[in-house]
PLY file of the C-alpha trace (Angstrom):
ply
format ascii 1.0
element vertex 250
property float x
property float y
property float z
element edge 249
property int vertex1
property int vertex2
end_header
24.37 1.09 -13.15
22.14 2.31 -10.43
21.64 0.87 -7.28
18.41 1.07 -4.98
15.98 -0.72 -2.21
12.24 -1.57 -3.62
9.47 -4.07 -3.31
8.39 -6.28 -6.32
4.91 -5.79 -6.57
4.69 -8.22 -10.35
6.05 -10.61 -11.69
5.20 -11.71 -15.41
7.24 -14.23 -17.57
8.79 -13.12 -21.05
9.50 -15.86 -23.11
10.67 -19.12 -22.07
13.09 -18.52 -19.16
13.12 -14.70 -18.62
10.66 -12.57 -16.26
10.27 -9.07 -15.44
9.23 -7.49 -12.09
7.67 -4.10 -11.10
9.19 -2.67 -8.22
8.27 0.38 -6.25
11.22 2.33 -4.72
11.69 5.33 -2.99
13.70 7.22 -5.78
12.28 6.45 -9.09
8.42 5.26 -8.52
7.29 2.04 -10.05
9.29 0.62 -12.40
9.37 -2.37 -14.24
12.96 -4.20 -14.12
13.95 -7.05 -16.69
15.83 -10.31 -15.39
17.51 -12.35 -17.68
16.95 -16.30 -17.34
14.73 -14.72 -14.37
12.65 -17.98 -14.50
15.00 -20.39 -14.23
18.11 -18.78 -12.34
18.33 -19.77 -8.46
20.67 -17.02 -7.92
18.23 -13.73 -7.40
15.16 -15.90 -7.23
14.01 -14.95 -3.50
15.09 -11.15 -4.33
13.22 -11.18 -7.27
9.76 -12.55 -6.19
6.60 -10.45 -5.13
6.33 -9.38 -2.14
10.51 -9.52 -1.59
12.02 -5.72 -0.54
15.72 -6.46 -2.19
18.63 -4.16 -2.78
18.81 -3.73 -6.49
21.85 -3.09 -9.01
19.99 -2.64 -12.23
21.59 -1.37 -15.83
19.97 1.59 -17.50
19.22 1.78 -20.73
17.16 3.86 -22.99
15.24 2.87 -26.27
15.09 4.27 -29.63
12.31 6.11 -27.86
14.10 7.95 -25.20
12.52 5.63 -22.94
14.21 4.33 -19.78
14.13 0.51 -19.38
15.70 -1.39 -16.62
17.84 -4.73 -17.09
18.69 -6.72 -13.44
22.38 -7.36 -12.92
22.04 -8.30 -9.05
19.70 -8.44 -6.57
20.06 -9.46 -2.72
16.89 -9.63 -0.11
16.57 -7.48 2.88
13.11 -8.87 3.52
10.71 -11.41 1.94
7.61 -11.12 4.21
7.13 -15.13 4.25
4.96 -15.67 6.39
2.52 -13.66 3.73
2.95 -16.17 1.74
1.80 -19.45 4.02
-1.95 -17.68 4.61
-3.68 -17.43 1.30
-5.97 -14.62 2.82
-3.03 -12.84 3.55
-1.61 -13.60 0.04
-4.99 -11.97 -1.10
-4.77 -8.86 0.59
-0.70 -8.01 -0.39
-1.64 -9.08 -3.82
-4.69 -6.17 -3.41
-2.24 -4.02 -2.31
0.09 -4.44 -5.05
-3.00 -3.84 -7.60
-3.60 -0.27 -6.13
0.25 0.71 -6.69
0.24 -0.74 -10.23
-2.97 0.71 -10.58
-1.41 4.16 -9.91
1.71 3.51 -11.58
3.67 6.38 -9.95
6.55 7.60 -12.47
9.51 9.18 -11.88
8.64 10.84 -8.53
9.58 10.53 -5.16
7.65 7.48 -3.39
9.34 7.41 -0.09
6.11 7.97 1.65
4.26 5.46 -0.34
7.00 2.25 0.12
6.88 3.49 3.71
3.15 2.81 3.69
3.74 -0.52 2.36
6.64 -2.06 3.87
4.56 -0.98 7.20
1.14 -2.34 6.15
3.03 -5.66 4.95
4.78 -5.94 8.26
2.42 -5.96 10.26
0.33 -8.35 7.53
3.10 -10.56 7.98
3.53 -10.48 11.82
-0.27 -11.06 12.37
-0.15 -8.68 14.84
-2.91 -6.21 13.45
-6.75 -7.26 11.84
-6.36 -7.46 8.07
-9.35 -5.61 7.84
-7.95 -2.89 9.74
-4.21 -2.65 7.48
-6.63 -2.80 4.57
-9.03 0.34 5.15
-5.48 2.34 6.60
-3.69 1.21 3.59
-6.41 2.65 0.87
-7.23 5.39 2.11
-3.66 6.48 3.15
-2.53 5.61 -0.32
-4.59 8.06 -2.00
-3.77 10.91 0.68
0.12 10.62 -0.67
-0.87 10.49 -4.30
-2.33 13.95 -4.01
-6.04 12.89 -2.86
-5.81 13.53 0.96
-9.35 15.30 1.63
-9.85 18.43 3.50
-11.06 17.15 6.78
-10.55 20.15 9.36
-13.89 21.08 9.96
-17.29 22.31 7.49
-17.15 23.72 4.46
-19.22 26.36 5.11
-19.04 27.93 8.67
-15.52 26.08 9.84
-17.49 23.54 12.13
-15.12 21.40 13.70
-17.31 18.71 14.27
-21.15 18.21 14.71
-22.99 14.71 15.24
-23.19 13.65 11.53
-20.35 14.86 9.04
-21.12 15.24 5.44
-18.63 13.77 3.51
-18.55 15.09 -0.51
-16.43 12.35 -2.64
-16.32 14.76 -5.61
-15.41 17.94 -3.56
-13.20 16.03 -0.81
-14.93 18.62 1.51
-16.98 18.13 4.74
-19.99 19.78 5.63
-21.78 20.14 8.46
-25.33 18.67 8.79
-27.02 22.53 9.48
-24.82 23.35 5.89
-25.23 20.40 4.11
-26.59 21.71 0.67
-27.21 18.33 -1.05
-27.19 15.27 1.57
-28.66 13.48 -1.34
-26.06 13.63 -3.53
-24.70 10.29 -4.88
-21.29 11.75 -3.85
-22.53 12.68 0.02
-21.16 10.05 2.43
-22.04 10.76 6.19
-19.56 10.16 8.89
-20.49 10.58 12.55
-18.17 11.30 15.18
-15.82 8.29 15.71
-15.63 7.71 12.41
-15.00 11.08 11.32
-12.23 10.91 14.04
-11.28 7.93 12.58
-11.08 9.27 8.87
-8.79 11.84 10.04
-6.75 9.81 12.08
-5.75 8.04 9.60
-5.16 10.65 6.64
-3.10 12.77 9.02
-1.42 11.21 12.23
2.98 10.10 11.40
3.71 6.69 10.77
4.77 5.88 14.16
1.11 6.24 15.34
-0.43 5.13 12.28
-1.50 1.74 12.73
-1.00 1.67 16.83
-4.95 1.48 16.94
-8.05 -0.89 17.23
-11.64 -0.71 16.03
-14.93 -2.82 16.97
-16.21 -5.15 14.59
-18.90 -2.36 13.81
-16.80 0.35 13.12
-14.31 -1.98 11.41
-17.72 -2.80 9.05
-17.74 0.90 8.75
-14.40 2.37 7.71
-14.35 -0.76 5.38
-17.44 0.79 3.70
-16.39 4.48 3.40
-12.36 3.52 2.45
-13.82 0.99 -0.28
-16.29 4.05 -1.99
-13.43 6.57 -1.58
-11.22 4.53 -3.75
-13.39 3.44 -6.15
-14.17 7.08 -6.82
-10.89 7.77 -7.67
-9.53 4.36 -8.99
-12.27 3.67 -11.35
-11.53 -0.35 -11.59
-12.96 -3.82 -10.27
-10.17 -5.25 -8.55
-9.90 -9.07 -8.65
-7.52 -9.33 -5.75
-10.65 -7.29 -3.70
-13.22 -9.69 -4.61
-11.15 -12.54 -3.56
-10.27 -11.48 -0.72
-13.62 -10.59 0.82
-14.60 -14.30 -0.16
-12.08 -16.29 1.49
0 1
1 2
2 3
3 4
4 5
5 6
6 7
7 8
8 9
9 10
10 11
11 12
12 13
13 14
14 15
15 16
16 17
17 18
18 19
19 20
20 21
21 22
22 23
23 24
24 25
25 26
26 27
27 28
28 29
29 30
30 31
31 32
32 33
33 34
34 35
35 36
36 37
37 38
38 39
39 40
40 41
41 42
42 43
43 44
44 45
45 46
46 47
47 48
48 49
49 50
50 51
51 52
52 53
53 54
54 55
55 56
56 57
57 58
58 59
59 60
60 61
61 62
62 63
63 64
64 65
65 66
66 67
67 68
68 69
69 70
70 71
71 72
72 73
73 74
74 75
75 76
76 77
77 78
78 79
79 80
80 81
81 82
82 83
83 84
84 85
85 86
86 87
87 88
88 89
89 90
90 91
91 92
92 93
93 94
94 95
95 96
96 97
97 98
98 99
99 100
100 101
101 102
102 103
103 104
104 105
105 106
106 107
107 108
108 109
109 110
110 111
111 112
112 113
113 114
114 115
115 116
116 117
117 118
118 119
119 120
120 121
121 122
122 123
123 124
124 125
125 126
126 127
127 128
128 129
129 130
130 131
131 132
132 133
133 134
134 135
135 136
136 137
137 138
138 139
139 140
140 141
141 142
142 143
143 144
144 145
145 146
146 147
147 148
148 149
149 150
150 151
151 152
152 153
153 154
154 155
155 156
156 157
157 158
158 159
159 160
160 161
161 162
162 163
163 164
164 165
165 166
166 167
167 168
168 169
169 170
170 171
171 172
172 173
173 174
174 175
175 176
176 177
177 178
178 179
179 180
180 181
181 182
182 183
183 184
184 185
185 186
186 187
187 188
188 189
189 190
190 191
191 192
192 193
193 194
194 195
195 196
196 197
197 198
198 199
199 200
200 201
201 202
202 203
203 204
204 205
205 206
206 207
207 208
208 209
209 210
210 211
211 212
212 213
213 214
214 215
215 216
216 217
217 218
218 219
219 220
220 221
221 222
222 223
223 224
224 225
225 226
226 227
227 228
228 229
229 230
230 231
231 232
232 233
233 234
234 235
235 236
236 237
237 238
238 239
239 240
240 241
241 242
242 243
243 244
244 245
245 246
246 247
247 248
248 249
């Protein structure tokens, strides 16, 4: 039996009275986690719900195909984020953020940076304390810097430019360029950042937690960074998100 914090990010019914969840936790990844009479039991039903961070105990067991599957034995809450779950536009944008980590369905590796992103960007969701808008563009972008997509954002390319009044952003490279070195501005992959947004960009991909979301924009540059986190993930997560659409509509 193993015994570990995560968040439930699904929930799906199997069969008449049983459910399984996928949880992301620090140790193992996303994992999906099978709960017997999950539907109808009262007894880990608040651990067991999305958007809950619980403390699992969870029996491992492996299929005829070496496979490791997960079956619940107990489950208490150390947070459910409910207020999430009175606003439906906040219920949108946690549900978003649970497509992008099934989405990437990290495996067996250590996620301890990616739940931190997550119980942070839910937090402060749930407190109301920071625009949604805002814990939206910091939680995409962020996400794909710690799967291994954080772009090289120093200075250009080309001549080591640290900074120049428009920034030439390269999707398919994840390199900058300078607008004197720029060698195809108009390339369907070429994004162009000016300053505070460039400052901005990097802010976000590089600065620790405990400064991460201690920051406001305007309404324009909100407008912005929603437009340039938005292509940067759909470059690399190649998928029409429900959750996004309904979100922008409410």
């Amino acid at each position: 039996m193993k015994t570990f914090k995560g968040l439930v990010i699904r929930e799906a019914s199997r069969g008449e009275s049983s459910k399984s969840i996928t949880v992301l936790c620090a140790e193992y990844g996303v994992i999906d986690i099978f709960v017997r009479s999950g539907m109808k039991s009262l007894k880990s039903s608040s651990a067991t719900q999305v958007f809950s961070y619980s403390v699992f105990c969870a029996d491992e067991k492996k299929d005829s195909r070496g496979r490791v599957n997960y079956y619940l034995n107990s489950a208490e809450p150390v947070n459910i984020f409910y207020r999430i779950r009175l606003d439906v536009k906040k219920t949108a944008l946690a549900s978003y953020f649970a497509d992008l980590l099934c989405y990437s369905r990290i495996e067996n590796s250590d996620c301890s940076e990616v739940l931190k992103l997550t119980l942070n960007s839910l937090y402060f969701l749930d407190q109301g304390t920071r625009e949604p808008d805002l814990l939206k563009s910091v939680f995409e972008f962020r996400l794909l810097c710690e799967l291994g997509f954080r772009p090289y954002l120093v200075g250009c390319n080309h001549c080591y430019a640290y900074e120049s009044d428009i920034m030439h952003f390269n999707f398919k490279t994840g390199l900058l360029e300078c607008e004197k070195c720029c060698r195809n501005p108009d390339s369907i992959f070429d994004y162009r950042l000016d300053r505070t947004l460039l400052y901005i960009v990097r802010y976000i991909a590089l600065t620790d937690y405990s400064k991460l979301f201690n920051f406001k924009l305007s309404d324009a540059y909100l407008k912005k960074l929603a437009d340039f986190t938005e292509k940067f993930t759909g470059y690399y997560f190649t998928n029409d998100f429900e959750t996004l659409r309904f979100y922008k509509i409410i």
